[in-house]
C-alpha positions as CSV (number, residue, x, y, z in Angstrom):
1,X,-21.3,-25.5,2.0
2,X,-18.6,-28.0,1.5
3,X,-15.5,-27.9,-1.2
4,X,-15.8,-30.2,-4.1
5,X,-12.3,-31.8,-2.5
6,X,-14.5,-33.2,0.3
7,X,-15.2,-36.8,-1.4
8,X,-15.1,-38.9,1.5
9,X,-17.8,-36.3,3.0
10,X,-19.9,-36.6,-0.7
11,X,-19.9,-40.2,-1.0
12,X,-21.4,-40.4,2.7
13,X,-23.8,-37.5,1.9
14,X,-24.6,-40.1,-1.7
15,X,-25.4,-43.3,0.3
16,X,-26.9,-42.0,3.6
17,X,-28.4,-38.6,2.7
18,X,-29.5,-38.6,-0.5
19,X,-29.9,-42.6,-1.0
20,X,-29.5,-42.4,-4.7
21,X,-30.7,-45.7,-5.9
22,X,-27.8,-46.2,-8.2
23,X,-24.4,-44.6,-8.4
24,X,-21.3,-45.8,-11.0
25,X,-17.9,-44.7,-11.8
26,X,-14.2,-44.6,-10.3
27,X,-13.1,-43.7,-6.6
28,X,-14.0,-46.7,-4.2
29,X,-11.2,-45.0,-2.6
30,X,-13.6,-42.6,-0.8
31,X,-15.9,-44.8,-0.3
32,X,-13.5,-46.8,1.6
33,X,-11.4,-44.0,3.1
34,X,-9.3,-45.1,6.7
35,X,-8.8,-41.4,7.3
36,X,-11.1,-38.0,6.9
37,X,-10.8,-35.5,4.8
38,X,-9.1,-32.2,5.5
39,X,-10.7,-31.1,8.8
40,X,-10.4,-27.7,8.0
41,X,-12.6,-27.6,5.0
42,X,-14.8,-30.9,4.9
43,X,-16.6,-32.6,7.7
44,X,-14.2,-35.6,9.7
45,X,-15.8,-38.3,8.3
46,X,-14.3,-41.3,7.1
47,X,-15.5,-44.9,7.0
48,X,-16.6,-48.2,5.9
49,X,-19.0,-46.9,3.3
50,X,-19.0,-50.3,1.2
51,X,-20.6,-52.2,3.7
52,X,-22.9,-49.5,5.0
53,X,-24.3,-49.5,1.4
54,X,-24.3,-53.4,1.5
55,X,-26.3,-52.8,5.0
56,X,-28.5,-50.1,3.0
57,X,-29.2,-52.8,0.4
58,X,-27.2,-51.9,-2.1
59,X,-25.9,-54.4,-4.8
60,X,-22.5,-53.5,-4.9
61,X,-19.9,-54.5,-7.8
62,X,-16.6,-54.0,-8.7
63,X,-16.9,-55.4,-12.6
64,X,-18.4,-55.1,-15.7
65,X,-19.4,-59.0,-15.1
66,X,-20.5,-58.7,-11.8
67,X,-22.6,-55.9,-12.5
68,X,-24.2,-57.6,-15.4
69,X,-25.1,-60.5,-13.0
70,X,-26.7,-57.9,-10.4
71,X,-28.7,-56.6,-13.4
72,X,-29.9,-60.2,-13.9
73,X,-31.3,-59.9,-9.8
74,X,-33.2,-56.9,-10.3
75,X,-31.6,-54.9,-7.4
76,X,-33.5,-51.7,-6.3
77,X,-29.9,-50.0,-5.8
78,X,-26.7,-50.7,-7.4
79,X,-23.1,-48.8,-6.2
80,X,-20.9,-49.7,-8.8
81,X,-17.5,-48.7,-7.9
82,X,-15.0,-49.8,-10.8
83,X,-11.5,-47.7,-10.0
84,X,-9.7,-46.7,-6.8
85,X,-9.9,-43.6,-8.1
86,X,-10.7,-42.4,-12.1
87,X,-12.1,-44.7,-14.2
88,X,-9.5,-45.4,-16.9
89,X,-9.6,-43.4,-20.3
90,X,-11.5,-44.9,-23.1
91,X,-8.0,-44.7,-25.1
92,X,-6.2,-45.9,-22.7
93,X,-8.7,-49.3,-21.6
94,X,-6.9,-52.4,-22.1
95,X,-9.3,-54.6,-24.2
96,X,-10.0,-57.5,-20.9
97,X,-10.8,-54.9,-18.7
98,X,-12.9,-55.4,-16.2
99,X,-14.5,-51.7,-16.1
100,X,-17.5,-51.5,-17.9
101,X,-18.2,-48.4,-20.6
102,X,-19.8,-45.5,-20.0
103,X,-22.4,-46.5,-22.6
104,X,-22.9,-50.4,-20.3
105,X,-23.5,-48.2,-16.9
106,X,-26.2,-46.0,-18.9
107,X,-27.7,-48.5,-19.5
108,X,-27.6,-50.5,-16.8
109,X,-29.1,-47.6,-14.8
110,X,-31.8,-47.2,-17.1
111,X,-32.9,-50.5,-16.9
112,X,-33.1,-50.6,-13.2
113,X,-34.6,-46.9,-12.7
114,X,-37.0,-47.3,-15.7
115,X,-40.1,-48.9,-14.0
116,X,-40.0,-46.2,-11.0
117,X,-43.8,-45.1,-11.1
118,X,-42.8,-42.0,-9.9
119,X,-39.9,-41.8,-12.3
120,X,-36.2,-40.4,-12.5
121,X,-33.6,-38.1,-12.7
122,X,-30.2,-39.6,-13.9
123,X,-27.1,-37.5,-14.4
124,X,-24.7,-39.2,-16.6
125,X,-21.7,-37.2,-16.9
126,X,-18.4,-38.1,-19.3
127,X,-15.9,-36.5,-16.9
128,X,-12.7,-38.1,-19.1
129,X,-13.9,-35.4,-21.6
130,X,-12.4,-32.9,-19.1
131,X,-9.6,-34.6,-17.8
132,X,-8.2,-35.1,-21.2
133,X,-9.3,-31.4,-22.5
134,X,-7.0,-30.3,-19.2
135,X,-3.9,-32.8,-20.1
136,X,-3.6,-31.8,-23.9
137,X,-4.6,-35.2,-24.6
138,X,-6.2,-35.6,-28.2
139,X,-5.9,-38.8,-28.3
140,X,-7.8,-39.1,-24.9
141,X,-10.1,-36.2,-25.8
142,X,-11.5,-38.2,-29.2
143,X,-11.8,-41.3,-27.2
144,X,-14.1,-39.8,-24.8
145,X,-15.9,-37.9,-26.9
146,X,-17.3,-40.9,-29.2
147,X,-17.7,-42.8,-25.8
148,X,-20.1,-39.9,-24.6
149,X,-21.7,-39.8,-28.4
150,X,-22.4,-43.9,-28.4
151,X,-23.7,-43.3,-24.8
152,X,-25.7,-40.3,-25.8
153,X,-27.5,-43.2,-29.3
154,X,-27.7,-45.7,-26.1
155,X,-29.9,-43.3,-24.6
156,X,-31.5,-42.3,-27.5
157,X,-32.5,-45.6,-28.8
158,X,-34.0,-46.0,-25.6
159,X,-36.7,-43.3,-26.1
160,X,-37.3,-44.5,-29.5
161,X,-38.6,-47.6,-27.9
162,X,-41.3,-46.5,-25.8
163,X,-43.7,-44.1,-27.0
164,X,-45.2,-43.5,-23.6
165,X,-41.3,-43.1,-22.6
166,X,-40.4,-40.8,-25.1
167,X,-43.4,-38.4,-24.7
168,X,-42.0,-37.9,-20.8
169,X,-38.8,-38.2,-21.0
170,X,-36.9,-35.0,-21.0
171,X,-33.2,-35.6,-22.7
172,X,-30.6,-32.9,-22.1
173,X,-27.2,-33.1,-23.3
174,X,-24.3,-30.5,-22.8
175,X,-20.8,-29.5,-22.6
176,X,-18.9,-27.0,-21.1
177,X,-15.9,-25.4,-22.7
178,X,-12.3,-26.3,-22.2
């Protein structure tokens, strides 16, 4: 059983254990890490990740453009690693930026795990929500909350097209308190 704090050890175990066909968000820091972490709690591993998930054919982008384009390709995986480390607050998101919404990777996973015959599981979590709650930051906590609820209609509206889709799809939604 490894700590939480052992992210350079997770992001291995993501892309060479468990070979999740698609995996967004911040921290291309441990996926690129030069040194392990803590030897004492977490396994030494450290590593070129990036271009072991390029090797593992991954599509790997670093933009909301670029991973519009891979969307355009079809890819079977897509790592899309958008921060060194968090993604930046909805609040806080400069209107260019290149980091796409929580709402865009939604639904860019569903459109490349929706044909799977044998179907999905896809975890979409709004961890902002919890950073804010833990910073007092109202602001940040209102931003990330409507981000989550406009990702949460995304998902929705998705159902609503399919019939088939709907009828099988199993749609939980939850929150923990602050």
């Amino acid at each position: 059983m490894f700590s939480r704090d052992c992210q350079n050890e997770i992001a291995r175990q993501y892309l060479k254990e468990t070979r999740v066909d698609v995996l967004m968000g911040g921290g291309v820091s441990k996926f690129s890490a030069k040194t392990a972490d803590d030897p004492l709690e977490c396994p030494t591993y450290g590593g070129d990740l990036l271009g072991e998930a390029i090797k593992g054919g991954y599509a790997l982008v670093r933009t909301d453009v670029q991973m519009e384009k891979a969307l355009g390709q079809n890819p079977a995986r897509l790592l899309g690693l958008f921060a060194t480390g968090n993604m930046t607050k909805e609040s806080e998101k400069a209107e260019e930026s290149a980091e796409p919404s929580l709402e865009g990777m939604t639904t860019a996973a569903l459109s490349i795990l929706q044909d799977d015959p044998e179907g999905f599981f896809l975890l979409v979590e709004g961890a902002q929500i919890d950073t804010t709650n833990h910073d007092n930051d109202y602001a940040g906590q209102l931003g990330e909350v409507l981000a989550f609820e406009r990702t949460s209609k995304a998902v929705l509206e998705w159902l609503e097209k399919d019939p088939g889709r709907k009828a099988e799809t199993l749609l939980i939604l939850t929150s923990s308190p602050a």
